[in-house]
SEKE-461665 format. One record per residue (C-alpha): x, y, z. Coordinates in steps of 0.001 Angstrom, whole numbers, padded with zeros to 6 digits, always signed. Example, Ala and Ser with C-alpha at 12.3 -4.5 7.8 and 13.67 -1.06 7.14 Angstrom:
BEGIN
+012300-004500+007800;+013670-001060+007140;
//
This chain:
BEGIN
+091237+025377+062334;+087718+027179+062546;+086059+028447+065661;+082024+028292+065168;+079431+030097+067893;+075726+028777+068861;+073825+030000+071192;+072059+027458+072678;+067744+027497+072400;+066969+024044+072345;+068250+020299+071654;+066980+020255+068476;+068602+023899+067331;+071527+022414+068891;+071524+019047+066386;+070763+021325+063128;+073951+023319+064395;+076268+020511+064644;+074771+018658+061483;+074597+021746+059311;+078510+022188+060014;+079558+018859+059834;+080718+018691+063025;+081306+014684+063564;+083589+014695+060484;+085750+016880+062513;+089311+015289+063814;+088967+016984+067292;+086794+018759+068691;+087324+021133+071432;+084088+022460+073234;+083765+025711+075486;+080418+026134+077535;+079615+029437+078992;+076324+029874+081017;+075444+033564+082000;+071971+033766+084303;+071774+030245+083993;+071504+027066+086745;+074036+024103+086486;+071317+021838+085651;+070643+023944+082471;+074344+024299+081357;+075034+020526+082415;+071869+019318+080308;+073573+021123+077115;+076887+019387+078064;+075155+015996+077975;+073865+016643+074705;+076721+017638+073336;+078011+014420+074651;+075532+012868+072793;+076415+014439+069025;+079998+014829+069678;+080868+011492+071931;+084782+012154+070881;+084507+015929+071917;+086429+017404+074487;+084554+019370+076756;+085482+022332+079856;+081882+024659+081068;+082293+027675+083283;+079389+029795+084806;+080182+033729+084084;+078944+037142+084516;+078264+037868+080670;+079212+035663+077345;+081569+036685+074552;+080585+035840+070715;+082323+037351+068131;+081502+041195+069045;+078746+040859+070816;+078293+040589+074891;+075498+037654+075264;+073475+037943+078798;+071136+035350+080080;+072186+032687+077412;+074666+029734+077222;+077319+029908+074465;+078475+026523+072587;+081977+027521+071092;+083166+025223+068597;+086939+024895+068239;+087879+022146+065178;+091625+021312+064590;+093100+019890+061928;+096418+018715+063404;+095802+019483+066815;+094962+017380+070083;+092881+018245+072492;+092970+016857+075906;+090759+017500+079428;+091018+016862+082849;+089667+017978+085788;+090349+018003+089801;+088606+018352+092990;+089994+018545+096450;+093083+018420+095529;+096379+021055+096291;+097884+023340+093900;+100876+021282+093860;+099459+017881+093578;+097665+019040+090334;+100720+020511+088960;+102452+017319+089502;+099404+015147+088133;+099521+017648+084695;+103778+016768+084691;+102124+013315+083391;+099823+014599+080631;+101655+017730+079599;+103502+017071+076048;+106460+018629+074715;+104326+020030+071883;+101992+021303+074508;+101492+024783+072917;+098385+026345+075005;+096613+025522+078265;+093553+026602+079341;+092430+026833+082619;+088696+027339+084488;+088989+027541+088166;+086072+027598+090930;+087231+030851+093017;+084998+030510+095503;+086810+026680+096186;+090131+027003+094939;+093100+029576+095273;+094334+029574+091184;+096632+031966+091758;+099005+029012+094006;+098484+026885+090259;+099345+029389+087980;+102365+030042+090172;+103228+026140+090280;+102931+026148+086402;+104920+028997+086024;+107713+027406+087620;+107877+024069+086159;+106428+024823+082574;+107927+028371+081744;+107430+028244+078071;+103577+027504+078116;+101532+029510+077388;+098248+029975+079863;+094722+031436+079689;+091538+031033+081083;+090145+032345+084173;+087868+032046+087408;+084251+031182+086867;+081471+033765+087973;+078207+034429+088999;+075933+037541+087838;+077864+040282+090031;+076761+038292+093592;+080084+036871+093966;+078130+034241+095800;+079160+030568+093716;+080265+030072+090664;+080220+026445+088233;+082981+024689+086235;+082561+020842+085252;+083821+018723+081819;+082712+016167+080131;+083339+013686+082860;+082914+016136+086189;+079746+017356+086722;+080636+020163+089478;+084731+020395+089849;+087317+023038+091150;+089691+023013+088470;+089057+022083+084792;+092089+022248+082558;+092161+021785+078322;+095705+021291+076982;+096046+022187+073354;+099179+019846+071650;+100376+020388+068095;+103647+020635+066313;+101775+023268+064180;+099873+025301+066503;+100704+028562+066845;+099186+030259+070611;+100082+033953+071106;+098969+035188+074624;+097773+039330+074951;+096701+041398+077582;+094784+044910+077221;+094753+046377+081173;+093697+050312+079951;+093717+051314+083636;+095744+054151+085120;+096953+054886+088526;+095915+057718+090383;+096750+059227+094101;+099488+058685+096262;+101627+055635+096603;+100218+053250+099674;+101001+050284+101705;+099782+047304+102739;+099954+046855+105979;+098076+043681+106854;+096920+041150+104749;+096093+037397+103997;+096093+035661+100453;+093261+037932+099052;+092286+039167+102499;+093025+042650+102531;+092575+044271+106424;+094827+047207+106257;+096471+050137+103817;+098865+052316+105659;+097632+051436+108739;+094136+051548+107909;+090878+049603+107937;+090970+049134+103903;+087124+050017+103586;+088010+053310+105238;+090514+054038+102693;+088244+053501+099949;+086251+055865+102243;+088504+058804+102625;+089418+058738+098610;+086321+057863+096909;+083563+058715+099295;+080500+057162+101065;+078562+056458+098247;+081471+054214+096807;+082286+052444+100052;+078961+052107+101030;+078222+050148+097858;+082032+048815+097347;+080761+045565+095395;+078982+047862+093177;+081525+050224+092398;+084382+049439+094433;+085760+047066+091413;+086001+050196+088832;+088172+051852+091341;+091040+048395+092102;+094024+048697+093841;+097456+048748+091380;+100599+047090+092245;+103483+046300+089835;+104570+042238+089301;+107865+042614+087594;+107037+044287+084178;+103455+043818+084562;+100705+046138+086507;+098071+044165+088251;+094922+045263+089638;+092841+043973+092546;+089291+044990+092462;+087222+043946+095702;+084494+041195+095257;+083565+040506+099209;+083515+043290+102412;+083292+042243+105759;+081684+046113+106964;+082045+044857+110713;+086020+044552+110422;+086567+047280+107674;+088285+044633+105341;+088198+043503+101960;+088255+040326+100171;+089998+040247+096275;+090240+039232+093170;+093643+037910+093855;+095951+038221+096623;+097915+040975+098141;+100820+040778+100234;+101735+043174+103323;+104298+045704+102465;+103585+045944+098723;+102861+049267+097780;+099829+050027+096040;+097632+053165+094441;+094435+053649+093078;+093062+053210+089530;+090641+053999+086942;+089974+053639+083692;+090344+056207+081236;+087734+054732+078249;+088708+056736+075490;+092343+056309+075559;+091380+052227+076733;+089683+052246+073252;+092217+053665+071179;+095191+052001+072718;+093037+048410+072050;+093047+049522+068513;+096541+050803+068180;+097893+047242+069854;+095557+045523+066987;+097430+047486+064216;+100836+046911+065796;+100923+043394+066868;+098887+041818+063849;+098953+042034+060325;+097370+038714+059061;+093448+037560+060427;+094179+034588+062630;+091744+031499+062783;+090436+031365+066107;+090595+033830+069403;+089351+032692+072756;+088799+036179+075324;+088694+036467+078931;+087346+039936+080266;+087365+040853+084212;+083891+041500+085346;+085156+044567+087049;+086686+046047+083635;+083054+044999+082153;+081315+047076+084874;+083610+050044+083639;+083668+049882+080369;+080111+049201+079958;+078452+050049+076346;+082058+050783+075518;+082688+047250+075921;+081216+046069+072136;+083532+048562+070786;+086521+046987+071896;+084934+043308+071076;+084726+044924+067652;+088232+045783+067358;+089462+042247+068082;+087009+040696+066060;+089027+041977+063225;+091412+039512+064372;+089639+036467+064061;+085508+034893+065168;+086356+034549+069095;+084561+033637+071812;+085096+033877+075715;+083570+034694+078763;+083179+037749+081774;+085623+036253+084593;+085869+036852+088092;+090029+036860+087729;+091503+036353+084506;+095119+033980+084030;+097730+034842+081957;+100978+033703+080699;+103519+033806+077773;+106574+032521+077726;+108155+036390+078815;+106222+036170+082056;+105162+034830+085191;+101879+032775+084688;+099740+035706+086652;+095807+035955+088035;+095120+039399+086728;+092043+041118+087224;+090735+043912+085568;+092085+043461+082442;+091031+041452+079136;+093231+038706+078065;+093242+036804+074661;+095024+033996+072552;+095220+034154+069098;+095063+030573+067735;+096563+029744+064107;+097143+025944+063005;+098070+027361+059627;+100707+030613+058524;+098695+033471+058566;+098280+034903+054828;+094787+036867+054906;+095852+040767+055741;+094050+041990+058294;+091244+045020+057734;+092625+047650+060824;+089584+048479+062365;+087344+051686+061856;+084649+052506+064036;+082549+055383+064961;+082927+056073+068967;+079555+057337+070043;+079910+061002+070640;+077154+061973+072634;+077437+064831+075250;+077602+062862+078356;+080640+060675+076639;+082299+064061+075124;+082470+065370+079222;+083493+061909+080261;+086181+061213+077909;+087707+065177+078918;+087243+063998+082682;+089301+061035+081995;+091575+063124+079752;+092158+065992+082705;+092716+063093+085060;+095190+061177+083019;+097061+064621+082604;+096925+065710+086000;+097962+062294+087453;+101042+061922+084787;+101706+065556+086409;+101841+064659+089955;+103298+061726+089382;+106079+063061+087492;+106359+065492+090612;+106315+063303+093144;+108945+060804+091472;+111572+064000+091380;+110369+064515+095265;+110953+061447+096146;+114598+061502+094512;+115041+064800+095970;+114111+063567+099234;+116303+060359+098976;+119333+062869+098250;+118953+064926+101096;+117865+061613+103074;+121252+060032+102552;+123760+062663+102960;+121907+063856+106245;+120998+062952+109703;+117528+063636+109115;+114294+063500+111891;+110318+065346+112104;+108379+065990+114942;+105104+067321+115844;+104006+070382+117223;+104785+069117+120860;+108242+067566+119673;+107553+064268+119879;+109013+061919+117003;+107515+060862+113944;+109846+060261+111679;+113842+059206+111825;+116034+058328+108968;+118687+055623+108992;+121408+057800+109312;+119728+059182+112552;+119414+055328+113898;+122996+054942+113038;+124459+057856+115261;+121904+057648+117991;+122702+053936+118589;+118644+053731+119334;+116161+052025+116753;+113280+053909+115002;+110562+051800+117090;+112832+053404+120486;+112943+056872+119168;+108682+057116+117206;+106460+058336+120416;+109327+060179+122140;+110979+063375+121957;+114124+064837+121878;+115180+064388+125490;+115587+060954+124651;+119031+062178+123210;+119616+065284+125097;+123204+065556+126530;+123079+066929+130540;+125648+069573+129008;+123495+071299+127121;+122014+074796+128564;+118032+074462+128851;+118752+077905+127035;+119760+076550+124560;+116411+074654+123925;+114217+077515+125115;+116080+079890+122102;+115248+076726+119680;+111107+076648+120143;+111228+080036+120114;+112479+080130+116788;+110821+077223+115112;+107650+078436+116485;+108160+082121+114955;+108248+080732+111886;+112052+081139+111323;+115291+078177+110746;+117383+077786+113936;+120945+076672+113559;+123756+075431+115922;+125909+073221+117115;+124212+070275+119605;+125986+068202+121702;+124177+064495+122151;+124316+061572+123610;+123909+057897+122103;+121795+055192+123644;+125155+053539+125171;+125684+056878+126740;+128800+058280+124693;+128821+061696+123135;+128444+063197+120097;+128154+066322+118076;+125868+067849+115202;+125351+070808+113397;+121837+071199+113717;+118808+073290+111174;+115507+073123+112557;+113171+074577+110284;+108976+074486+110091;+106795+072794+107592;+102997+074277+107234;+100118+072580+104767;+098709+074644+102365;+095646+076660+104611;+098832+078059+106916;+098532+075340+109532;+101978+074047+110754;+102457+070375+109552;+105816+069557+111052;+109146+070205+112200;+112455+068926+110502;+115745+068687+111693;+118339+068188+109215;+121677+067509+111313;+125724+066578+109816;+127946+064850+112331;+130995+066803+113414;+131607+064565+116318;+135174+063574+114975;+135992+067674+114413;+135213+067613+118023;+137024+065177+119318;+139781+065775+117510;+140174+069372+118605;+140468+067771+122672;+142812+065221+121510;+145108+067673+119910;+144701+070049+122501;+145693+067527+125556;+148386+065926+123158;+150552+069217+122919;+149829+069883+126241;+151282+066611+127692;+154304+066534+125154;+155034+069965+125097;+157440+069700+127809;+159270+067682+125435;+159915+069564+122500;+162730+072369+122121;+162011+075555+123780;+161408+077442+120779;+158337+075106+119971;+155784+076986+120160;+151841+076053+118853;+148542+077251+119128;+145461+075732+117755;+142672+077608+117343;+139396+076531+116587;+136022+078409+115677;+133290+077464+118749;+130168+077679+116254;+129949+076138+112924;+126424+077653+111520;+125884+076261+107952;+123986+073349+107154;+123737+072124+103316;+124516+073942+099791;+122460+072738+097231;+122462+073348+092825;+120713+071475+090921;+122397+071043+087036;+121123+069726+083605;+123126+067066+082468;+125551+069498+080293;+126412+071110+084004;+124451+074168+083567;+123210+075469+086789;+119197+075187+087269;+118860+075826+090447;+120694+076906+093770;+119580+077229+097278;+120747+080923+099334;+123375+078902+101301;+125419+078506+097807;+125127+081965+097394;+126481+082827+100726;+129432+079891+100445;+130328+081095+096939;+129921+084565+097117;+127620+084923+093789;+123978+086703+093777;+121424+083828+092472;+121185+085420+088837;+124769+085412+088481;+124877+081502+088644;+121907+080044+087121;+122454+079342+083508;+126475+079202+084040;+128134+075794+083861;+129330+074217+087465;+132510+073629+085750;+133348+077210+085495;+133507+077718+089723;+135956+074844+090255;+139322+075316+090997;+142144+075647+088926;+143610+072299+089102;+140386+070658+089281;+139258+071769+085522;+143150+070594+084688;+142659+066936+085759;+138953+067108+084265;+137380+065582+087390;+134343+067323+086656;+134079+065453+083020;+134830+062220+084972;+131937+062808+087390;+129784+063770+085046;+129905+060490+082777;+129510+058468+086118;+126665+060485+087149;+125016+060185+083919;+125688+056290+083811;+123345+055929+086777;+126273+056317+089753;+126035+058237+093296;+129228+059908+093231;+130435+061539+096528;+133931+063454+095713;+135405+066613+097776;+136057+069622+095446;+137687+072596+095557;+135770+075545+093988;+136926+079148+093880;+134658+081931+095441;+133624+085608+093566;+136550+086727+095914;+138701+084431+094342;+139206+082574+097465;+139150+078856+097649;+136322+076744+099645;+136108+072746+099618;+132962+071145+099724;+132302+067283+100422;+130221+067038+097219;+127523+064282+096600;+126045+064022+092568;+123005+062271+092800;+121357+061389+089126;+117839+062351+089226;+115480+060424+086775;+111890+061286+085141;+109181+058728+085821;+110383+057086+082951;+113530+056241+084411;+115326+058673+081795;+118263+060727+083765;+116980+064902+083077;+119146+066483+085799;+121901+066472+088433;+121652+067506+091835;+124327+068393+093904;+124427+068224+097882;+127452+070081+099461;+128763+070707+102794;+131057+072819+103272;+134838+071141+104522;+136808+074450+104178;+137874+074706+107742;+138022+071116+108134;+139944+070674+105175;+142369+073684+106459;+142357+072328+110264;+143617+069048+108711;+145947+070314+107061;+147538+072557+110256;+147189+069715+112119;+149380+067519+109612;+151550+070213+109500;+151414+070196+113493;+152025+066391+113702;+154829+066658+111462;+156986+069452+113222;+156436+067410+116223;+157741+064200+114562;+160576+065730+113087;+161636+067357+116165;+161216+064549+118221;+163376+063065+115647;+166013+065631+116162;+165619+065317+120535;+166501+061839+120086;+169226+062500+117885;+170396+065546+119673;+171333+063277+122401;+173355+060372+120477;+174978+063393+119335;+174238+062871+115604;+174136+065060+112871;+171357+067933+112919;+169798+066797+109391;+170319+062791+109545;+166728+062671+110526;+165488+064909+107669;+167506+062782+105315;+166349+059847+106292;+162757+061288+105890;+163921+062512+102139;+165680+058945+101200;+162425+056813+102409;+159685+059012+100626;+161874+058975+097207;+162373+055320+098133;+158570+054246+099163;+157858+056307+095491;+160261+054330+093011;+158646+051203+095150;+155313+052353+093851;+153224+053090+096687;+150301+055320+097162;+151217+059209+097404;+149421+059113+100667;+151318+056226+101757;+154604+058048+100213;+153710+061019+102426;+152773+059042+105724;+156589+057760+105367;+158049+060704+104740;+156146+062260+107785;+157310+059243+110080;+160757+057786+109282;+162143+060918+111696;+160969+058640+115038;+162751+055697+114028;+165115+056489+116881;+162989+057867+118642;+163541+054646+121555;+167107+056243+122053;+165640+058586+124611;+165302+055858+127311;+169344+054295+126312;+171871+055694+128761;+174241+058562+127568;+177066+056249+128794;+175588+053431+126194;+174326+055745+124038;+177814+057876+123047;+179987+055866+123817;+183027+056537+121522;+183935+052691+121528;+182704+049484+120526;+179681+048601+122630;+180145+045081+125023;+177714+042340+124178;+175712+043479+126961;+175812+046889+126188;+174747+045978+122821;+171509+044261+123827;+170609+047308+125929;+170996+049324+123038;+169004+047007+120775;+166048+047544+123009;+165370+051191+121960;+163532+049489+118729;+161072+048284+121361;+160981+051267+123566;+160213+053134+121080;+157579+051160+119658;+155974+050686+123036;+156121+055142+123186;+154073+055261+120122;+151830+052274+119955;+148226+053423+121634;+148214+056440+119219;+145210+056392+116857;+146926+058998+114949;+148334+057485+111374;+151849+059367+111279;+152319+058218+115193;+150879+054771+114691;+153338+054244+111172;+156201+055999+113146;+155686+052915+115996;+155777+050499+113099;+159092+052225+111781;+160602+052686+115218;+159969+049122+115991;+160476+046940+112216;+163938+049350+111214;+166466+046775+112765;+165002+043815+110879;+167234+042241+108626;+165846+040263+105026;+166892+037369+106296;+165643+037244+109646;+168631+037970+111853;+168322+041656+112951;+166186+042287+116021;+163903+042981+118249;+161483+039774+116642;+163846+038121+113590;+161288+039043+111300;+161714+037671+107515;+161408+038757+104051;+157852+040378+103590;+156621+039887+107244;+159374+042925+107706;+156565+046034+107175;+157634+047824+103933;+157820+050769+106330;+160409+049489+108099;+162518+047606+105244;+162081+051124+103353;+163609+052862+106381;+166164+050314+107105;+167978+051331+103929;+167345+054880+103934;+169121+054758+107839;+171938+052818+107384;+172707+054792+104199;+172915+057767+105888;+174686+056256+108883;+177076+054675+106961;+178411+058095+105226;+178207+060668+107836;+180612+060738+110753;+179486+059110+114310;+180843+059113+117811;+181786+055368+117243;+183059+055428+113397;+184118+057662+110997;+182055+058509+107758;+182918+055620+105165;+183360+056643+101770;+180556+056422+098964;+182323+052949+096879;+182563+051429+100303;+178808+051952+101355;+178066+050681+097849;+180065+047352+098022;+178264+046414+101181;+174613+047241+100227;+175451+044801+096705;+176692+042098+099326;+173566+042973+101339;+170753+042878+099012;+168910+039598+099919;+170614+039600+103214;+169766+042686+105873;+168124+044989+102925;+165014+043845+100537;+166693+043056+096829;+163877+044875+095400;+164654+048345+097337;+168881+047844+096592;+167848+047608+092838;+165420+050819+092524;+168054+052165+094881;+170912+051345+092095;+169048+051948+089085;+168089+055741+090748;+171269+056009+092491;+171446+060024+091271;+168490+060698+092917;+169894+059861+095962;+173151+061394+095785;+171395+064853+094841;+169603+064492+098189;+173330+063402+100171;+174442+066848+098856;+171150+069096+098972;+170937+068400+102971;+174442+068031+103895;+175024+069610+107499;+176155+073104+107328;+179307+073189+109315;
//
């Protein structure tokens, strides 16, 4: 394969070209026209000749804003690029007024399997390429694509394309078939993204109308100045719009205004809600990273490259742009044209429009075998490029910088975001900002809440006071804290500790307020319940029951916060850490997180466990206990959060706390609570069938060691263990007559008795309380037999709760050897012969064998709890 270049002068240049070359003897002949400054008439007279000399040629033309030979930029000219293939075919077609799709499925017909490169010219003025490329993308994934839209001289007014058998088209395609081909696609973007991260918030196709709410010409207004907006087609395209496309960056440079409407037309489309920055080109480091890809991708000349360079990325790089031509020409003769849009594709990626960037294909019929020369040039160096290239330099550095601060920011903020019930308002308090977690509690959307302010929540219960003392804070300059009741949008209530705190810009001028809040509604509500509980069962209980709850009114922390490098050494930590652990800020910075955890924590290595997650990429939200300078223990509901460089690399650990302590110690008197009241309820029932004092604390010993061998859950163990008293617990509403009667009971009197399973259930049922709730599934499940003949429902098998079958055993075990006002205690072989008759048949087979094969266990507990006569 050779490529060959002539610019055209005249016919007769033209004929010495072809015959001096020996054109005709070529097998096929692939022809590129590119007309810069020139009419159609012109560039479709050189076509015709061509026509003429070549009559087997295959022929594409484009109009452009500037011709690529070799290493040279040609203006006002048309270039005749020669391609001649040995073993290659070479077919065109073109298409007008016809649909992305229908062309796709029209080059389904003429596409080969030895297709190896198609190149595409598109009319962007007529036709939407970037619908094709996407079209070809999806049915021809491993083809690889080039080309671009047509242009005009920087007017963005028309633009050409025709072959050799359509004089003006929209599309004009040349597919390149060979088994011996070899097509490798590049792209060289060189532009950088600068400025915050932005929106779009209306747009359509390549219409751009709005960028975070904006007019889009007003953005480019408030970032780069009059001057720049005021001339946008001018400059406007060395400053495009960057938005990422999987692993690729893609630009959008502006090549139409509409000034009345403030919007933008592009070189490609945009869609609403993809974010998008600023960019610009940084030429220096553009050159040398041209030349470094050069070095690294090739190290053999190829035979032929074909270029495609945005207009906009022409505009920038301007004399700079022969230096990079140079560079590639190392790589093989090439020719190409200045595009309004270039396309790209390999078989790694989408088939794209790009747009400021320079695309090639390196074209090889043979194995490369000539090394390449790396190329050495000399960058001009006079002053005005020594101050630009530091200007680029300082702005490259300075972005990476703020970039790399605003990435941790945003992490930072998404930390605090999710643990928190999070909100800003103005100066006047009215809403501008709500997080999800604020939506979620409030029951009211962030469209319901944006424009209002806080009364929109406010409970009637809470003092205006309360409010006044708040403003006056914020307003000072200072953090309030408290406790706020609120109420949702379906009018129920609930509870936050609140920290208002002020925001100011840099010149001292307030910016915001934020209100960082943590639900405690359940704390709440859980403090009435207990409190009207033991008030209403008191009565109840045994006289010397006796409990008081206290509770503190005001809960005034908000967040602890450390920040860790990924060993657990302590970077950072905010003054509420200090106060919760006790330590002054110098004695914890550079001390590992490790070493404040308690005891048993550092035993069970939970903070080695949490670190691997954390450093695998994982959100890890754990409680922990840590021990305070005062030795004292405090629990913290702990969230890890991994926070990443820009890169993506994980560089530190940041750790949100809350402190549980009294939460974690309220639970547990409450538990404690819960289960006094169990067991003596328990006992009350008991107490009046006259049974043993400890047959209820038994039972509660034989069911735990049971539910353990059976292999559930410690909690679950526990919950058992805490519930199994009440199984009785129905026996309060049997008759004493019924109930101690010394006798056998009547059938009649039996079936009253039976109903204290359901009586008892029916006692317990409405609790939301887990040790009342599994104490009505014990109470009401213990009389079920295995095989579905016990009572109150004939459950069967596993449909019997493993609470209850658990308990069933434990009960009659204990019934069986203790004395009753109805039996005497039977002795220990005798309980044993009816439990191996049993198993299958009122006890689960599963529970008799764990209860054989540990039978020691339970005999320790028979004696160990024996009642003390």
């Amino acid at each position: 394969m050779r490529l060959l270049n002539h610019l055209f002068i005249d016919a007769k240049s033209l004929k010495e070209f072809v015959a001096k070359n020996e054109l005709s003897s070529s097998k096929a002949v692939f022809i590129q026209l590119f007309a810069h400054k020139k009419s159609n008439e012109e560039l479709l007279f050189v076509r015709d000749e061509l026509m003429r000399l070549l009559p087997n040629a295959s022929i594409i033309a484009s109009s452009t804003a500037g011709n690529i030979e070799n290493e040279r930029l040609q203006r006002d000219s048309i270039l005749c690029s020669f391609s001649l293939f040995d073993t290659t075919e070479c077919k065109v077609a073109a298409f007008c007024g016809k649909s992305a799709p229908e062309i796709t499925a029209e080059l389904k017909n003429i596409i080969k399997a030895n297709t190896k490169l198609l190149v595409i010219l598109a009319n962007p003025f007529r036709f939407n390429a970037e619908e094709l490329l996407c079209d070809i993308g999806e049915n021809f994934r491993d083809l690889a694509v080039v080309g671009g839209n047509s242009a005009d001289d920087f007017e963005f007014k028309e633009a050409f394309v025709a072959t050799e058998s359509e004089d003006d088209a929209d599309v004009a395609v040349a597919l390149l078939s060979s088994d011996t081909l070899d097509a490798r696609v590049f792209s060289l973007f060189n532009y950088e993204s600068v400025g915050k991260e932005m929106t779009v918030s209306m747009a359509d196709g390549n219409k751009l109308f709005e960028i975070d709410g904006k007019k889009a010409l007003d953005v480019y207004r408030e970032y780069l100045g009059d001057e720049i907006a005021d001339n946008i087609l001018e400059f406007g395209m060395q400053f495009p719009l960057l938005f990422k496309s999987g692993n690729m960056t893609i630009a959008r440079a502006p090549i139409a205004v509409d000034k009345e409407f403030g919007s933008l037309t592009l070189a490609g489309d945009v869609k609403a809600g993809e974010t998008v920055r600023f960019g610009y080109m940084n030429l220096q480091e553009a050159l040398n990273r041209g030349k470094k890809q050069i070095i690294e991708e090739f190290n053999f000349k190829r035979e032929a490259l074909y270029i495609y360079n945005c207009a906009a990325r022409l505009a920038a790089f301007d004399d700079y742009f022969e230096e990079e031509l140079f560079n590639l020409h190392h790589i093989a003769d090439a020719s190409g044209f200045v595009t309004y849009g270039e396309f790209f594709g390999d078989k790694e990626s989408k088939k794209l429009l790009l747009n400021i960037t320079l695309t090639f294909v390196a074209l090889s019929e043979t194995k490369p075998t000539i090394p390449l020369q790396k190329p050495e040039y000399k960058s001009q160096e006079n002053k005005n490029s020594i101050r630009y290239a530091a200007l680029s330099h300082l702005i490259s550095k300075t972005a990476r910088e703020l970039d790399e601060n605003l990435y941790y920011l945003e992490q930072f903020k998404k930390g605090i975001n999710d643990a928190s019930i999070i909100s800003t308002t103005d100066e006047r308090g009215i809403i501008t900002f709500v997080n999800e977690n604020f939506e979620k509690i409030s029951g009211y959307s962030k469209e319901e809440l944006i424009g209002k302010s806080h009364n929109i929540i406010r409970h009637p219960d809470m003092p205006k006071e309360l409010f006044q003392e708040l403003w006056q804070t914020i307003k000072s300059g200072k953090t309030f804290n408290g406790i706020i009741k609120n109420r949702r949008k379906d009018g129920s209530t609930y509870y936050v500790i609140t920290e208002i705190f002020p925001i100011y810009n840099k010149d001292g001028s307030l910016r915001e307020y934020i209100g960082v809040r943590e639900d405690i509604t359940e704390l709440e509500e859980y403090k009435e319940l207990i409190k009207s509980r033991l008030d209403t069962t008191s009565h109840l209980l045994k006289e010397e029951l006796n409990y008081k709850l206290q509770y503190d009114e005001a809960l005034d922390e908000a967040i602890a916060i450390i920040k860790t490098d990924k060993e657990g050494t302590i970077t950072y930590t905010n003054e509420f850490f200090c106060t919760l652990s006790g330590y002054e800020e110098s004695e914890l910075i550079g001390r590992n997180c490790r070493d404040f955890r308690a005891e048993f924590e550092q035993k069970n290595k939970r903070c080695i466990d949490i670190n691997k997650r954390v450093l695998e990429g994982e959100v890890v939200k754990e409680e922990m206990t840590n021990i305070a300078k005062d030795g004292k223990e405090f629990v913290v509901k702990n969230i890890f959060y991994p926070i990443n460089d820009i890169n993506g690399e994980i560089v530190e650990i940041l750790q949100i706390m809350q402190d549980i302590t009294e939460i974690i110690n309220l639970n547990k008197e409450i538990t404690k609570t819960q289960e006094e009241i169990v067991l003596t309820l328990g006992e009350v029932s008991e107490v009046r069938s006259k049974e043993t004092g400890l047959h209820v604390k038994r039972v509660a010993e034989y069911s735990y060691l049971l539910a353990q061998l059976y292999g559930l859950s410690d909690n679950h163990c526990e919950l058992i263990r805490q519930a199994s008293p009440m199984h009785d617990i129905g026996k309060i509403g049997i008759a004493d007559s019924i109930l101690n009667k010394p006798g056998k009971l009547t059938e009649e009197e039996f079936e009253i008795m039976k109903t204290h399973a359901a009586l008892g259930y029916e006692m317990l049922k409405n609790s939301d309380r887990p040790i009342l709730k599994t104490s009505a599934i014990i109470a009401y499940t213990h009389h079920e037999k295995y095989n579905g003949s016990g009572y109150p429902r004939g459950l069967k098998g596993e449909d019997i709760p493993i609470e209850g079958r658990i308990t069933a055993l434990a009960d009659v075990f204990d019934a069986l050897g203790h004395d009753r006002c109805y039996k005497k205690a039977w002795p220990l072989q005798q309980i044993f012969e009816l439990f191996r008759s049993e198993r299958g048949r009122h006890f689960d087979p599963i529970l008799i064998d764990l209860f054989f094969e540990n039978l020691d266990k339970f005999l320790e507990l028979k004696n160990r709890y024996e009642d003390k006569l």
